[in-house]
Each structure stands twice: as C-alpha cells, then as structure tokens.
C-alpha positions, 0 to 999 in steps of 0.5 A: 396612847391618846390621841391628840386634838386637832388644833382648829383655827378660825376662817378667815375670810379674803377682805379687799385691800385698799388698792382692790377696793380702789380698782373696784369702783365704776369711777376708777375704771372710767378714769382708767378708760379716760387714761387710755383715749387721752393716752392715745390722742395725746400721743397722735396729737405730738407728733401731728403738732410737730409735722403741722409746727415744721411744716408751718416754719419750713413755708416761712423760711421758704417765703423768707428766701423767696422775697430776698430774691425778689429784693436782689433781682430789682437791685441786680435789674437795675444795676444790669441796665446800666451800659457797660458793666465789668466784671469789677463793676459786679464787684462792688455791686456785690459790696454795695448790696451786702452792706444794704441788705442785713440776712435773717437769722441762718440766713447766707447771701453768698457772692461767687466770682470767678468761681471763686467765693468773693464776699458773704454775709455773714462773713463765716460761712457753715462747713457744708457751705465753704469754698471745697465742699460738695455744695460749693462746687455743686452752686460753682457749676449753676448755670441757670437760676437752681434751687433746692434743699442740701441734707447735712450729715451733722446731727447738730446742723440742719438742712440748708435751703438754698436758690443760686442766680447765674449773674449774667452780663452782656451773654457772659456769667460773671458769677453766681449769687446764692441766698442759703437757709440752716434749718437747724434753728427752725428745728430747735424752734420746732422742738421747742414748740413740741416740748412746750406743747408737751408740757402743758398737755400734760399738765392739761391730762393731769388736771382733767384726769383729776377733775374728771376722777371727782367729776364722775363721783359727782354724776355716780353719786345716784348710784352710790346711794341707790346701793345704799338703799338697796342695801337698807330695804327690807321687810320692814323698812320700805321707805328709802327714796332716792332724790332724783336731780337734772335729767337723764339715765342716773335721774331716771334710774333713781326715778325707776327705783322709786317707782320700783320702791313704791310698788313694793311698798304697796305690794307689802302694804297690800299683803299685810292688810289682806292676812290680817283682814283674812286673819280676821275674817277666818277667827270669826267661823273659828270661835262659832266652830269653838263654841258650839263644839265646846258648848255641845250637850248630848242630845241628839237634835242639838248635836245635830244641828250643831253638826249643820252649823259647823259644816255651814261654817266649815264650808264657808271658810272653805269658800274664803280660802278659795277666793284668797288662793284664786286672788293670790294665783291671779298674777301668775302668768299661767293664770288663765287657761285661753280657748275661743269663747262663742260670745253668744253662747257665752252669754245665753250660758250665763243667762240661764245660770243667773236666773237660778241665783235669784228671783229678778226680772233678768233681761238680757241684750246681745250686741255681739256675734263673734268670738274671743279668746279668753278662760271661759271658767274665770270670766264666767265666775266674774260676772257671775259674782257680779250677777250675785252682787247686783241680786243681793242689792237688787228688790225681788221686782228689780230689773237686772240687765245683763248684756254684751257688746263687741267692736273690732278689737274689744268685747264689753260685757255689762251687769246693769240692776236697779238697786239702791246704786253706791255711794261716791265716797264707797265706789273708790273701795269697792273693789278693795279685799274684804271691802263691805260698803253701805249700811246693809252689809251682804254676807260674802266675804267681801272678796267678790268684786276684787276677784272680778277686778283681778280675773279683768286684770288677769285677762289685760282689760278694765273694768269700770262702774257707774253708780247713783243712790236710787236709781242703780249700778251698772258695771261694765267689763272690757276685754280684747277679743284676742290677748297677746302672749296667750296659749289656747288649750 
C-alpha cells in the first residue's frame, strides 16, 4: 500500500490589518493620551461650569430681591410717616405700590392683611406659595423681617427665594409684605448655559483632536524619515542625511543621526581605504616571494640567498600585520594594560634603547620626577617609532632630543631632531595609514605614526607637531597622568 503525500501548505506570515497598523503609530497613541486628559478636564470643567454658572445667577437673583426691598422700604418709610394710618390706609398702599412696581421675571410681591392674602403681583401665585400651603402659613406667622430659601418637591419647579417685612403701624402689625423668587428659571438658564457650554467644547476637543492628529505627524515627521533611512543604509549607501528644521529634541535627533552617519561613513571610508592600501601593500612582498621562488635554479648559493630574500620578506609582511592588528585592536577598551610607570626610569629605559637604533648625537632632558598610570609596552613602542622615525630622517651629526615634562595633571613627552623637518601641505597626512611624505620615502610600511596617533588616542591624550623645511621636526605627546575608567594589572 502506498503511502500518501502529506500535503504541505505555504507559511503564512501574520500581516498587520489597517486598525493594527493605525494603533501602531506614535501619533495614534499621543492622540489616544490627548483624548484621555481632555476627556478628563472636560469632564472636571462641566460640572465646575455649572457650580460657577448657578452660583453666579443664585448672587444675582439675591441682589435682585435685595434691592426690591430696598425700594419697598423707602416707599413703605414714607408712607409709615405720614399721622394716623388705618388698616385700610395700608390697603391702598399696597394697591398703590403694586401698580408702580413691575416684578422681575419669577418674581412675587405678596400682600398679607389680616392673615389673609390681599393682592399680589403677579396675580397667580405658584402652588407652593398659595393661601393653605406650608409656606403661606410659615410667612402668616413672620413676626419680624425673615428670610430664606423653601425647596420644592416639584421636579419642574425651582427653589423659592423669599424675604417677608412684618408691616408694622403705630406698634400694631397690620400685615406682611413678601418679595419671592422661583429659580426654576434660573435653573433652566443654567442648564442651558451647561448644554451650550457643552457643545462647543465638544465641538472645540474635536477640532483640537484633529488638528493635533495632523499637528503631531507634522513635529514626527523627522522621525518618519530618520526610519526611512535607517531602513536605507547599508554598506554601500551611506550617504542618507536627515534635514534638520527649528530647534529642539526632533532637530537634535536628526542632527545626532547625521553625526552618527558621518562617522560611519568615515569609519567605512577609512576601512576600505586601509584593506585596499593593506592589499596593496602585501601584493608587492607577495610577487618578489613568487618570483624568486619561480625563477630559483639549483644552485646552491642562489637557493641560498633566495632563501634570505624570502625570510626578509616574510618577516616583513609579518611586521605589516602586526602593525594592521595593533591598529585594528587600538579602540577596544581592553586595549591597554595600565600599571604605574617611573617616569624617570621610563625615559633612561628609552634612552638606552634608542641609542642602539642609530648612530646620532641622542640627548636627553627630564623635567619630571613623578609617576603615571599607563601601558608601559605601548607608550614604549610609540615613541620608539617616533624615535626611528626622527633617525631615518635625521643626518648621522643630527641631534635627536628626547625629553619628558610633567604638571599637575599631564605628562609631555617629546621627540625633537634636526632633520630636513616636513612640509605643510604633507603634515596634515602624516599621521594617515600607509602615508609616505617627502621625496626620500623611508622603508616602513607607512603605519608608524599612525600607530603613535592611535596608542595616544588609545590612552585619552594628543599628540601634536611642529615641523619647518631645514631646521627640524619636533613631536610631542600629551597624556593624563592618571586615566579614567583604567584597570592597573
């Protein structure tokens, strides 16, 4: 029986819907927040309207009342000092005053008599203000001036504000004389004031909202293309620059990553000009070994000596890759191996190696009696190479100066020769891989000085020269005496 195939089915890789990707973005997300806190103070600022909006019109209606009795108690004074006043004198008092005064709107002035309602106006008084109600009988028993506010049990009705005046003639009341306010219009106006409120803060969350949505895709829209080239760089296009606009964190990020771009351009550049210089530089020891090799007969001194060529050779390219390796591992921050270096023994050490390299009138000058922390094995194989250097280019009665000077928080060492000294336009080089300057090329590998620059570099200090056609070259080293972030071994 045979057996049968599985049936295999493509993968199918999860893809983002529309939604996804919309929630996804940084700007969907602000917006979200934005929604939250305006959701939030919107929702603190209705109410707190409303209270402000109630209160504001509660102050008015008060004032209103305030100055109606102000009003009835000159007319009432004056009407009170005229001689013998009767009961129905007070009567058309009230007639009289009723006719003059026109009440605000939900406003009541009520005449009393004989604990008997006598006139208002307007006439039609609300249910919790006519004759047989609690209110009416709790202003039939005012005695002296009252005033308050009486809560209604009628959703549709408001609070009513009220100041009942005992009407008082000759020690005997007469009557009372009440000035009542229904809120319920105030409340309406309140709410309307609310719902209006409302609206066009919605209407103002919404267009903030949507202006803010298009607002922040503007201000991230250094970020939308910092990803888009990111997502372009690669070995061989590293030339994506952002356009840095205003000022900023977005304007410095874009700035960071240019910075950031340029120096890996640089680095690349740098790498690529090195292999194909160090390409070039190893093909030459290459094709003599080749040749030699090929062209090699059987006898014996000439296998001999083509045995001695290829060894020079061979340890030439030896010394190459050694000095590539030494550049290559110089920014690795276990580079260097710090100990406490005896700067006086340091430089007497030197001295004695440098007077084998040689035949020059070597001099020496110490300015320093302290110590450093530093690798000893690096700083000696700087200035070492700087000693060669100032040898190749110095005449045998040349005076090669090496010293060393110390302050408070550097040491400074220094290689001064009287050679032929660089030119300008070959100083800005020098200290380049593979760089060879001047017409008499020496027979390094071009690599000595930028191994000095680098090992300098490697131990947080500089190093500078000063140079001049016939007179002599003089560089100078500068390192802290005691490096940050280094382990002693």
């Amino acid at each position: 029986m045979a057996k049968s195939k599985r049936q295999e089915y493509p993968v199918v890789f999860p893809t983002r819907s529309l939604w996804g990707n919309f929630f996804r973005q940084t700007r969907t997300r602000i917006l979200l927040m934005y929604i939250v806190l305006l959701g939030l103070f919107t929702g603190l600022a209705i109410p707190l309207f409303q209270i402000l909006v109630t209160e504001q019109v509660s102050r008015r209606v008060r004032s209103d009342l305030k100055q109606a009795r102000k009003v009835f108690l000159d007319a009432y004074t004056d009407w009170e000092q005229q001689p013998h006043q009767t009961k129905q004198d007070l009567k058309h008092f009230a007639d009289k005053f009723l006719s003059n005064q026109i009440p605000e709107d939900d406003s009541f002035f009520i005449f009393i008599i004989d604990q008997e309602l006598y006139r208002s106006n307007p006439p039609r008084l609300l249910e919790p203000m006519s004759p047989g109600s609690k209110l009416y009988q709790q202003w039939v028993s005012v005695t002296q001036f009252s005033r308050g506010e009486w809560q209604t049990a009628d959703t549709d009705m408001g609070n009513i504000l009220y100041k009942a005046e005992p009407l008082v003639v000759d020690g005997q009341q007469l009557g009372i004389m009440v000035l009542a306010h229904d809120t319920a219009g105030e409340q309406q106006e309140s709410l309307a004031s609310v719902y209006t409120f409302t609206l066009i803060e919605g209407g103002v969350v919404c267009i903030s909202l949507l202006l803010a949505w298009f607002a922040t895709g503007w201000l991230l829209k250094p970020v939308r293309e910092l990803a888009i080239a990111a997502r372009k760089v690669n070995s061989s296009d590293l030339t994506q620059r952002l356009s840095p606009q205003g000022s900023g964190e977005l304007s410095d990020l874009a700035q960071t990553f240019n910075e950031m771009m340029d120096r890996l351009q640089e680095g690349f550049n740098s790498q690529r000009r090195f292999v194909n210089d160090a390409g070039h530089e190893l093909r030459t020891p290459i094709t003599i070994i080749r040749g030699h090799l090929e062209l090699m007969g059987s006898d014996p001194q000439e296998q001999q000596e083509t045995i001695e060529l290829v060894l020079d050779e061979l340890d030439r390219m030896g010394r190459l890759v050694n000095d590539m390796v030494a550049l290559a591992t110089s920014a690795h921050p276990d580079f260097l191996q710090y100990e406490m270096i005896d700067l006086k023994q340091f430089i007497y050490d030197l001295y004695a190696k440098a007077q084998a390299v040689a035949k020059r009138n070597w001099q020496v000058t110490l300015e320093c009696s302290g110590s450093m922390m530093g690798d000893r094995q690096r700083l000696t194989g700087a200035l070492l190479n700087l000693l060669r250097n100032a040898a190749q280019h110095t005449p045998p009665m040349g005076t090669i100066e090496l010293g060393c000077k110390q302050t408070l928080t550097q040491a400074i060492f220094w290689v001064r020769d009287t050679g032929k000294g660089i030119s300008p336009e070959d100083q800005q080089r020098i200290f380049d891989r593979f760089a060879r300057v001047g017409k008499h090329q020496s027979d390094g590998s071009g690599l000595g000085l930028a191994i000095v620059k680098a090992f300098t570099k490697a131990h947080r200090g500089k190093i500078d020269l000063v140079s001049q056609l016939g007179v002599g070259s003089t560089f100078r080293i500068t390192l802290p005496l005691y490096a940050q972030n280094s382990t002693v071994v």
